[in-house]
C-alpha atoms as one frame of an Amber mdcrd trajectory, in Angstrom:
protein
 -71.597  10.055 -10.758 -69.009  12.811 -10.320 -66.055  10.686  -9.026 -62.940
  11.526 -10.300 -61.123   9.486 -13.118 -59.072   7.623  -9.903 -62.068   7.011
  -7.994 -63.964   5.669 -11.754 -61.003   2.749 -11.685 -63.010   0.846  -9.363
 -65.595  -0.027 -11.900 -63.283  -2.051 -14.024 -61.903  -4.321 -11.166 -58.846
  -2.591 -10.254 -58.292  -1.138  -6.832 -55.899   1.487  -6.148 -53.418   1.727
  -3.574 -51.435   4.446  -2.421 -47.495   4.022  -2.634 -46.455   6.374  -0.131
 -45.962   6.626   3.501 -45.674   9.583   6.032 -46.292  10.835   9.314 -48.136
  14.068   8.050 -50.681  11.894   5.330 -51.276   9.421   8.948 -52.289  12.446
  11.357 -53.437  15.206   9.062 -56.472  13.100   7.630 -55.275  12.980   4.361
 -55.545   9.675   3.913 -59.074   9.238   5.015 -59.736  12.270   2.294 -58.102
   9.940  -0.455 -60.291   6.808   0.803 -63.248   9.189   0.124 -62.412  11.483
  -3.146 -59.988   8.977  -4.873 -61.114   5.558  -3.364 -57.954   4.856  -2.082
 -57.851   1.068  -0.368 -54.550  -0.002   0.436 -50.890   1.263   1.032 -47.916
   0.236   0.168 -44.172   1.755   1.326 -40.477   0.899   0.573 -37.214   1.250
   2.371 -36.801   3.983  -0.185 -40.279   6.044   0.661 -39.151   5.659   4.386
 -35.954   7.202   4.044 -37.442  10.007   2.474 -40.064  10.340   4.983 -38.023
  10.170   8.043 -34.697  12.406   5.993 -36.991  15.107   4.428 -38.916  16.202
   7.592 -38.774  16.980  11.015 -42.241  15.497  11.908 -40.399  12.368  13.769
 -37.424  14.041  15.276 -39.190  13.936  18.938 -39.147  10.330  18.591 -35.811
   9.884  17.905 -34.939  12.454  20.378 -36.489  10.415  23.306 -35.337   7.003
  21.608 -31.714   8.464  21.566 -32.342   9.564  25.400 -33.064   5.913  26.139
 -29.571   4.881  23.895 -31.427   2.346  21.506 -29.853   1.529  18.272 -30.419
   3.258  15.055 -32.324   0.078  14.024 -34.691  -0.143  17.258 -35.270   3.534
  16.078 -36.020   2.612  12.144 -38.834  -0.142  13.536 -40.326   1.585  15.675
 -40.906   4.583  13.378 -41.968   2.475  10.609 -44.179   0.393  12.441 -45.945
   3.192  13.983 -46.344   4.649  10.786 -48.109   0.926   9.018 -50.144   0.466
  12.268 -51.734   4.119  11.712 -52.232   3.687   8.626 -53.607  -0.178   8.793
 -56.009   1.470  11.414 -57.514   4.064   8.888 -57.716   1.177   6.256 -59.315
  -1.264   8.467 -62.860  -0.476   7.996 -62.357  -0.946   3.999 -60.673  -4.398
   5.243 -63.957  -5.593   6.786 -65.808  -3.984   4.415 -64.175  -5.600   0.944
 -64.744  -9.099   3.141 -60.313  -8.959   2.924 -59.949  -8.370  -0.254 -58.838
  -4.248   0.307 -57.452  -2.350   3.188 -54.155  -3.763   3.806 -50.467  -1.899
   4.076 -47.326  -3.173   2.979 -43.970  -3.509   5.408 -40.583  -4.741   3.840
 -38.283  -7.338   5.452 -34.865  -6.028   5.642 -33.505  -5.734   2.069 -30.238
  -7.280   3.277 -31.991 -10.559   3.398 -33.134 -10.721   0.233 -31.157 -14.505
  -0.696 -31.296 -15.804   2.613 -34.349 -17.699   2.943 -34.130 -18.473   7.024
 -33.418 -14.602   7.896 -36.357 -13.412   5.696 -39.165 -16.113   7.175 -38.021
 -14.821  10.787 -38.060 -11.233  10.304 -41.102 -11.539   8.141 -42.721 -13.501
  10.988 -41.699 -11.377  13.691 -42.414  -7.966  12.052 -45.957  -9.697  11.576
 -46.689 -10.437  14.856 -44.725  -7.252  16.111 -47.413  -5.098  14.646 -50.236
  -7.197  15.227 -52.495  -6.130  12.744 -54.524  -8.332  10.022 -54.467  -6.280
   7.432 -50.320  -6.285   6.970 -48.952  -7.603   4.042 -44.911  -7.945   4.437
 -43.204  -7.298   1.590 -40.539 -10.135   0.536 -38.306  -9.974  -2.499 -39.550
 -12.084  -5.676 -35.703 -13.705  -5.596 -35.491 -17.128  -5.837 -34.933 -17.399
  -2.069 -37.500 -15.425  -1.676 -40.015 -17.347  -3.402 -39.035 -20.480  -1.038
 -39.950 -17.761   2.103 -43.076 -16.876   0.004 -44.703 -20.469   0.157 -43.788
 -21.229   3.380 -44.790 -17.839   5.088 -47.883 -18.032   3.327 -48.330 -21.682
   5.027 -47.805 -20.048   8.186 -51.031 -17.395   8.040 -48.732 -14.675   7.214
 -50.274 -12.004   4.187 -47.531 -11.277   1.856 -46.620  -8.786  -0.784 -43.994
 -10.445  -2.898 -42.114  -7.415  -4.071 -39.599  -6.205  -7.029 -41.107  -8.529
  -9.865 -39.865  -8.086 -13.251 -40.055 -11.053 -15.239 -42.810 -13.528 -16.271
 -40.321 -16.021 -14.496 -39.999 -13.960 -11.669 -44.082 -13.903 -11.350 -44.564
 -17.662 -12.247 -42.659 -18.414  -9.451 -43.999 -16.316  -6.357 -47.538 -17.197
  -8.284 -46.801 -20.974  -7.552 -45.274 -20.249  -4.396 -48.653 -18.730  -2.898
 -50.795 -21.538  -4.214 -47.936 -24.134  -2.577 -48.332 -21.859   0.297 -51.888
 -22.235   0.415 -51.643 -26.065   0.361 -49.556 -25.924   3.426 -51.588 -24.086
   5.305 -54.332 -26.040   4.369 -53.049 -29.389   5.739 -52.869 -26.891   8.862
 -56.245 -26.268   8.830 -55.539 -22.773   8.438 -58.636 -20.677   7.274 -58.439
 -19.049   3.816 -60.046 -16.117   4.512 -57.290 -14.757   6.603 -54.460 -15.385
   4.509 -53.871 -12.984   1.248 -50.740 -12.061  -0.989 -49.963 -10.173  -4.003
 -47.575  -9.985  -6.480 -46.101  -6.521  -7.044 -44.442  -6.377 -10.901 -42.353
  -3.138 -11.212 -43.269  -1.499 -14.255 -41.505   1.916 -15.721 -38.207   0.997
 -14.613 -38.303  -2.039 -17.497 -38.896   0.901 -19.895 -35.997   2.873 -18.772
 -33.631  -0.162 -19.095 -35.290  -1.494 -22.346 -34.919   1.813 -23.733 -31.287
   2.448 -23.153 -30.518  -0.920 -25.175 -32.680   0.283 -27.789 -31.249   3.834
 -28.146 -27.658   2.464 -28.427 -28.683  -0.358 -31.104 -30.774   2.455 -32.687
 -27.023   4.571 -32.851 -25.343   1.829 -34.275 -27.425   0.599 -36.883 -26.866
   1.804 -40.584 -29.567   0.562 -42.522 -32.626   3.535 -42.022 -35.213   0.946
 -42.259 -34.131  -1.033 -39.384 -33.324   2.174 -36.940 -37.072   3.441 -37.504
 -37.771  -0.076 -36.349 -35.765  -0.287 -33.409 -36.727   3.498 -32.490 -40.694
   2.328 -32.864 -40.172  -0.270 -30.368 -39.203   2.423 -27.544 -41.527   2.556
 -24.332 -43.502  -0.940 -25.697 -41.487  -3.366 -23.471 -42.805  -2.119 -20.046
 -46.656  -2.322 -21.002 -46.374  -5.281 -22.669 -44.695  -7.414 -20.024 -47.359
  -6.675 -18.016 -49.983  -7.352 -20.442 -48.190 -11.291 -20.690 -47.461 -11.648
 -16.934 -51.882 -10.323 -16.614 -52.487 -13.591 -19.234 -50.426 -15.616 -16.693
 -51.966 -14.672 -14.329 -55.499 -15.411 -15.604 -53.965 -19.103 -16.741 -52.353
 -19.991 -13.486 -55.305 -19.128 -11.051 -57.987 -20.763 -13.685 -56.247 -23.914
 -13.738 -57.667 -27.423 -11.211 -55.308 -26.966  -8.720 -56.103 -23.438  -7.425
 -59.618 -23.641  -8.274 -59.854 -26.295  -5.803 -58.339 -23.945  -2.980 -60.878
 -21.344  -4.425 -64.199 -23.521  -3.470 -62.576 -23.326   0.431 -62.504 -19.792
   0.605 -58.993 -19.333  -0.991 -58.048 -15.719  -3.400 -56.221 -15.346  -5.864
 -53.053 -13.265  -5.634 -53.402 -10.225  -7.634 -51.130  -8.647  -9.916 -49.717
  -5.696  -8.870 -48.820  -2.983 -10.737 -45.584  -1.093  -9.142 -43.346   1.351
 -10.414 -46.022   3.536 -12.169 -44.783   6.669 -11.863 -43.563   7.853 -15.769
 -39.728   8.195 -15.656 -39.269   9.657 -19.449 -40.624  13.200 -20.484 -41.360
  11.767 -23.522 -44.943   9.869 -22.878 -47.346  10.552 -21.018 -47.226  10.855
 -17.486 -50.511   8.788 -16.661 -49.131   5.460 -19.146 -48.423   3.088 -16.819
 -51.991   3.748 -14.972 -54.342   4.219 -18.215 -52.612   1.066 -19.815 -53.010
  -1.417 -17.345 -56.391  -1.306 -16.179 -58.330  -4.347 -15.234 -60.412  -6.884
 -13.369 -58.658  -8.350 -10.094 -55.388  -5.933 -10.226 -54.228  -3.430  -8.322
 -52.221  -0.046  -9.663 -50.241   1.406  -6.317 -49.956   4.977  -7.556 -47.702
   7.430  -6.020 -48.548  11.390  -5.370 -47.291  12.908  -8.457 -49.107   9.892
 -10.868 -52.189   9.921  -8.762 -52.547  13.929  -9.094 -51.948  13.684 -12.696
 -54.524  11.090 -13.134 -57.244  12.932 -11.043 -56.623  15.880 -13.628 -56.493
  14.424 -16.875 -56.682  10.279 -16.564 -59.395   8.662 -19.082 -59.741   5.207
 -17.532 -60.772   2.484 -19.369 -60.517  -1.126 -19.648 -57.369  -1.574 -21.097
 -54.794  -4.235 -19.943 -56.039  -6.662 -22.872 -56.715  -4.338 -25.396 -54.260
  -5.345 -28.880 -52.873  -8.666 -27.243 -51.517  -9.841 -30.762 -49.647  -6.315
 -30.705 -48.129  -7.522 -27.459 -46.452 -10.898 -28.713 -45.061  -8.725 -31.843
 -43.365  -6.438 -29.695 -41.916  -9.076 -27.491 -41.082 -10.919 -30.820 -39.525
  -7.733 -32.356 -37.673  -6.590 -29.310 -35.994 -10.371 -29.036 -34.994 -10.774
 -32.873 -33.228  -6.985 -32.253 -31.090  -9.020 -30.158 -32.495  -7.202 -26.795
 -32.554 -10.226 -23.710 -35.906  -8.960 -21.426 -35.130 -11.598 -19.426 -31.268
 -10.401 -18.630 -32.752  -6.850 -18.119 -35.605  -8.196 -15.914 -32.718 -10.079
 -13.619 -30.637  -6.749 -14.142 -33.395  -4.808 -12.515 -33.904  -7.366 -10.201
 -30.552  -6.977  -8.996 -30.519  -3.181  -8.570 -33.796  -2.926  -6.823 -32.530
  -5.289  -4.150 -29.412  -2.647  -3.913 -31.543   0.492  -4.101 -33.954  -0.454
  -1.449 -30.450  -1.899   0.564 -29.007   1.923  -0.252 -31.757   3.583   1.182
 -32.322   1.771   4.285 -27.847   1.867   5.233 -28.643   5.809   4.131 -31.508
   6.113   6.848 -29.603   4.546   9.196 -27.050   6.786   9.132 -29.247   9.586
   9.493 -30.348   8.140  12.347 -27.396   7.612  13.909 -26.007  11.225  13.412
 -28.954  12.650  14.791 -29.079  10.114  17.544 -25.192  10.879  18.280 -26.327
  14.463  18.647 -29.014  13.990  21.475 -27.107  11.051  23.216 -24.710  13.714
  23.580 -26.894  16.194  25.313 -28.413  13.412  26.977 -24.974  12.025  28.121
 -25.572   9.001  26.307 -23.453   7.088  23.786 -25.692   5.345  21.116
């Protein structure tokens, strides 16, 4: 009784995690305050969220300072900031670890987005950025590629908690899906302990909207006949809800079936969907959607700041991810006879996240390395 609306999401199975990651949130008690008033249980961050961190504040320039006095590189600088910040954090969340037996209280690392399609690169960094930290409650974040669902299963095998990131597609979740359960085989036959191994599967949500949208608007220009522009303009800001809605029934089929359920007698979890990219990107609708739309039972909604205040002011949760489930086949159905490929913009989006999070972490190094360039000077260093 009096919880807020982001704190009430708990009661319908769906934890919330916080997708952001800073210095000032770590030391200022901030997140401890959203553990308690929001119910907070996990954190996730991005290439992206650390360059804005690190570029938009001061709060780690003493670091860098004495890193640059000691001439490391602009990438010994990146880890070590970034790993301080997920160790702080995984220390705050470690209590809701133990207490959710595993199931809560982890924060999510990235590999290097540069190794993406390169299945070797991505097990050893992921492996080495796991042990590097040394925390249980890490989940390293691996691209849903198809390279990167080979890493997926075998990383799993090996122990290692993983957060298989930038999923679009149902294709793109099938696979990491029946990577973790191949995973889990392998580190059965290991005799690996299922308690301490966990994954999820983060599906990107708005940004399928954005793209899906664009096609829409320029079929919607081009088409003559009135009847069939007011139903191409009625399908706008559908696709995003209701590809998660079919990858959530997916979910539910793949982890019921004999051959996980079997892993689940010995311990094993399912990997929950979760839902990324929830921050609303078009004026237009309402900036809680991708939060009130998508709640359910053994899911997780990471919520950035802006969502997560607007939710805590005005969110009505409720259990809705399989509310109108015929409605959700007629969309898809509607949106493929209009000619627009989900699958091609999935893949498209795929593409460009890899590049994005790629972007931002070249950007941050370059930040880096001016600033380092600056006190290696006055140091009389050359970095």
């Amino acid at each position: 009784m009096g919880k807020n609306p982001v704190y009430q999401i708990k009661n319908f199975g769906q934890s919330i995690w916080y997708d952001n990651i800073e210095r000032s949130i770590l030391t200022s008690g901030k997140l401890e305050k959203m553990v308690e008033e929001d119910g907070i249980s996990g954190v996730t961050s991005n290439p992206t969220i650390f360059e804005k961190a690190i570029t938009q504040s001061n709060e780690y320039d003493p670091e860098i300072k004495e890193m640059a006095g000691e001439n490391k590189t602009a990438e010994e600088v990146y880890e070590s900031l970034t790993i301080k910040d997920v160790t702080l954090a995984a220390d705050i969340l470690y209590e809701i670890y133990k207490e959710t037996e595993r199931k809560d209280g982890y924060v999510s690392i990235e590999v290097p987005p540069k190794y993406a399609y390169d299945i070797d690169q991505t097990i050893c960094e992921a492996q080495r950025l796991f042990m590097r930290i040394g925390r249980e409650n890490i989940m390293i974040k691996v691209p849903a590629t198809k390279e990167g669902a080979v890493a997926i299963e075998r990383l799993i095998s090996k122990g290692i908690n993983v957060n298989a990131t930038l999923v679009f597609s149902l294709s793109h979740y099938e696979n990491v899906a029946r990577a973790y359960i191949k995973g889990l085989e392998g580190f059965s036959r290991e005799g690996g302990d299922f308690k301490r191994v966990a994954s999820v599967a983060s599906l990107f949500v708005s940004r399928i909207d954005t793209l899906a949208d664009k096609e829409i608007s320029s079929l919607t220009e081009s088409e003559k006949d009135p009847e069939r522009k007011r139903d191409l303009q009625e399908l706008l800001g559908k696709a995003a809800v209701a590809n998660s809605k079919k990858v959530y029934q997916k979910f539910k089929e793949i982890f019921s079936q004999e051959k996980f359920k079997d892993l689940e007698k010995r311990g094993a979890r399912v990997q929950r969907p979760l839902w990324a990219s929830t921050s609303t990107k078009n004026p237009a609708y309402s900036d809680v959607k991708y939060v009130a739309e998508l709640i359910g039972p053994d899911t997780i909604n990471t919520i950035p700041q802006v969502t997560l205040d607007a939710f805590r002011d005005h969110g009505k949760p409720r259990l809705s991810l399989e509310e109108n489930l015929g409605g959700v086949e007629e969309v898809l159905s509607r949106m493929e006879k209009a000619g627009i490929d989900l699958d091609e913009v999935c893949e498209t989006l795929q593409r460009k996240g890899v590049n994005a999070f790629e972007k931002s972490f070249q950007n941050l190094l370059t930040t880096l390395k001016e600033k380092m360039e600056l006190w290696g000077e006055l140091w009389g260093h050359n970095t």
